[in-house]
N, C-alpha and C positions, 0 to 999 in steps of 0.2 A: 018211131024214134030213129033219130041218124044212126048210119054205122060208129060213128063215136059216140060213146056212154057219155050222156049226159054226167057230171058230178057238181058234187057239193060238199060245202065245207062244215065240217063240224071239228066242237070243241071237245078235248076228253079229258080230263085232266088223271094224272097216274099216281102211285107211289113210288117212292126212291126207286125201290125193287123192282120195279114195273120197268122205268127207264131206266136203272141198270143192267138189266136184263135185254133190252132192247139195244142197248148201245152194245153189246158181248156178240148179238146177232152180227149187228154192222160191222165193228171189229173184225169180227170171224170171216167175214166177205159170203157170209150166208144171205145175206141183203144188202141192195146197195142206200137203202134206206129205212128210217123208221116207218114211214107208212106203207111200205111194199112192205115189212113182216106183220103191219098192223091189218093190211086188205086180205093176205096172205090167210093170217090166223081167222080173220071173218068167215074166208071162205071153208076153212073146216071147220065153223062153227054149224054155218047153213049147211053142209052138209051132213053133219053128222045129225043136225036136227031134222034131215028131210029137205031141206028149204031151197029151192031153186033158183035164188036172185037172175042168173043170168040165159033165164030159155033155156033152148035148145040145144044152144053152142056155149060150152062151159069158159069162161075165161082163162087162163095158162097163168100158174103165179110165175111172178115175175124175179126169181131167183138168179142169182150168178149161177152161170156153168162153172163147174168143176174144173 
């Protein structure tokens, strides 16, 4: 594979809560988007499960600096 991550789209659909909660992140300037908290929350999903989606070289979430 290229050094850029191949992606793809997928559909999720949420409740109210879900995207309220999402949109409090972005507000907050803790994300500068819904799917940078949604790849973000993935990845400490795989990791808490074990899961290594990305090798070797871990991807860096993609958060505002402080």
């Amino acid at each position: 594979m290229s050094e850029k991550a191949v992606k793809k789209r997928v559909s999720v659909t949420l409740t109210n809560a879900y995207l309220e909660a999402l949109d409090q992140l972005v507000e907050m300037g803790i994300y500068l988007e819904h799917q940078v908290a949604i790849r973000d929350a993935m990845r400490i999903l795989f990791r808490f499960h074990g899961i290594a989606p990305f090798g070797e070289k871990e991807a860096e979430p993609e958060k505002l600096d402080p």
